[in-house]
TIFI-481930 format. One record per residue: x, y, z of N, C-alpha, C in turn; residue number from 0; residue in three letters. Coordinates in steps of 0.1 Angstrom, whole numbers, plus 5000, padded with zeros to 4 digits. Layout:
<tises>
<tise <X Y Z> <X Y Z> <X Y Z> NUM 'ALA'>
...
</tises>
This chain:
<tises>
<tise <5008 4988 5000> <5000 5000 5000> <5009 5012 5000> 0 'UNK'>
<tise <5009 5023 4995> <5013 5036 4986> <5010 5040 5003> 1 'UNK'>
<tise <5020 5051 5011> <5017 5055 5015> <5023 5076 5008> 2 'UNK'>
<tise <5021 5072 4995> <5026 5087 4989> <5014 5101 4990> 3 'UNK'>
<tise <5016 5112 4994> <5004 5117 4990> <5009 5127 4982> 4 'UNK'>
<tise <4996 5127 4975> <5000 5134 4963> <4998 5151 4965> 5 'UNK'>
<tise <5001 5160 4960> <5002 5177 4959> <4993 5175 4956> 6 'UNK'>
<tise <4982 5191 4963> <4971 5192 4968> <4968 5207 4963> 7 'UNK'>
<tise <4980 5209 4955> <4983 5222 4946> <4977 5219 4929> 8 'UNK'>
<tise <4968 5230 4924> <4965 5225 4917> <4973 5238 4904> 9 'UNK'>
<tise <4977 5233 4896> <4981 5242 4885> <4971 5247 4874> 10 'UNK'>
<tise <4972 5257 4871> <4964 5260 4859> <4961 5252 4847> 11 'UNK'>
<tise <4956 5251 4838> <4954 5245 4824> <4967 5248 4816> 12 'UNK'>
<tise <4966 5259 4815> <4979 5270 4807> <4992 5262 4814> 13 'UNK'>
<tise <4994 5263 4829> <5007 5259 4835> <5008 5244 4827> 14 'UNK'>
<tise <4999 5237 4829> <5007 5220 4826> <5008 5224 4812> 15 'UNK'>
<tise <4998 5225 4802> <5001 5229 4789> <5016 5232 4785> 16 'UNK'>
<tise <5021 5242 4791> <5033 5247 4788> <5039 5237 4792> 17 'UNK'>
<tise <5039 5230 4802> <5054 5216 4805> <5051 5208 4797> 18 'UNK'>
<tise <5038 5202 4793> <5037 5193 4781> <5043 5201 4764> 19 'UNK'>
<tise <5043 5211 4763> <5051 5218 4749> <5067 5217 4752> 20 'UNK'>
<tise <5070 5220 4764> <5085 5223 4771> <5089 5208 4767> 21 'UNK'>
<tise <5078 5196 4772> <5083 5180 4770> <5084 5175 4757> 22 'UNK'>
<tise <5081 5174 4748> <5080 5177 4734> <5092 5183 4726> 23 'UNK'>
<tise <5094 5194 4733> <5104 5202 4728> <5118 5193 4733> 24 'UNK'>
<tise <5121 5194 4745> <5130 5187 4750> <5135 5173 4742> 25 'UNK'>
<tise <5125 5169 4741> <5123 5150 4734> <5130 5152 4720> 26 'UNK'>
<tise <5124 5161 4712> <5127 5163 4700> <5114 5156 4688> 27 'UNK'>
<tise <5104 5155 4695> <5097 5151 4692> <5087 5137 4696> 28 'UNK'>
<tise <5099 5128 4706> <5098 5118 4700> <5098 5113 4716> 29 'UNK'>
<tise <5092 5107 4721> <5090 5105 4735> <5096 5088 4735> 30 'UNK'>
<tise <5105 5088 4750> <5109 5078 4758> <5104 5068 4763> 31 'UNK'>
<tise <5103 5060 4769> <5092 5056 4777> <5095 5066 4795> 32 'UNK'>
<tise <5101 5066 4798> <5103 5075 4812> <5089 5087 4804> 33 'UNK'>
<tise <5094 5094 4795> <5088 5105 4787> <5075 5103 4786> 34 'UNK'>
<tise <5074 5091 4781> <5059 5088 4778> <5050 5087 4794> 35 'UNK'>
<tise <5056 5084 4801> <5050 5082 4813> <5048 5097 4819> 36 'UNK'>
<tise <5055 5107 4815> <5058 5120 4822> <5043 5124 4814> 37 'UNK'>
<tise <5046 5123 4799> <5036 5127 4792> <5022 5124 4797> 38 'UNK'>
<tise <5022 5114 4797> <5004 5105 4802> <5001 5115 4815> 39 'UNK'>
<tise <5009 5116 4828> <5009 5122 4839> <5004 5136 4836> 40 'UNK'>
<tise <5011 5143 4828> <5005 5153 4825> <4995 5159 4819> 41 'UNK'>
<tise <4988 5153 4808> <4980 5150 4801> <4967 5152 4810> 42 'UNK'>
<tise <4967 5140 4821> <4959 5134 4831> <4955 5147 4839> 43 'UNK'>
<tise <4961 5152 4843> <4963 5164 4858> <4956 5179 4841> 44 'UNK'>
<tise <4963 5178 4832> <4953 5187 4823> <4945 5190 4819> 45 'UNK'>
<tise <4939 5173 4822> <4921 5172 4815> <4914 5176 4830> 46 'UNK'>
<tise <4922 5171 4843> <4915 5174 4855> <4915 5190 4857> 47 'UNK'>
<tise <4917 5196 4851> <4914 5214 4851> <4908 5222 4841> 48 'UNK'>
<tise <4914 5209 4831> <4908 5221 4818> <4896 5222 4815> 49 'UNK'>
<tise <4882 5217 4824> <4871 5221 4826> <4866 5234 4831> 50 'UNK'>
<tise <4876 5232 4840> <4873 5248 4850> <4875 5263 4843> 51 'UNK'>
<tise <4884 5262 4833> <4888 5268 4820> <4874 5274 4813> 52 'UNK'>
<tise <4869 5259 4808> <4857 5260 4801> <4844 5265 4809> 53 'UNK'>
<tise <4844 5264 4823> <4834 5271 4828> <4834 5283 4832> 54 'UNK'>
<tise <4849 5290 4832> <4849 5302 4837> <4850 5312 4825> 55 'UNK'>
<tise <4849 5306 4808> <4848 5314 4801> <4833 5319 4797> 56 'UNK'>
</tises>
C-alpha cells in the first residue's frame, strides 16, 4: 500500500500545457518511455482542470 500523498496544489490549464510543449520540445519530438509516462501524467492532471477553464469562460 502507497503511503505517497500526492500535491494538493492545483496548477492551471495554461501551467501544465506549457510543460507538456517544454516536453515535446525537449524530446525532440519523440518520446521515451520514462517520457511517455511523464507525458500521460501530465495529460491526466490537464484534463483534470481544463474544465474549470471552460466554465469560467
Amino acid at each position: 500500500m502507497s503511503t505517497t500523498v500526492e500535491s494538493t496544489t492545483e496548477r492551471s490549464a495554461a501551467e501544465v500545457n506549457e510543460q507538456i510543449r517544454a516536453l515535446w520540445l525537449r524530446s525532440g519530438g519523440t518520446l521515451n518511455g520514462e517520457q511517455r509516462e511523464e507525458y500521460r501524467r501530465l495529460v491526466m492532471e490537464w484534463a483534470a482542470v481544463a474544465p474549470q477553464v471552460a466554465r469560467a469562460a
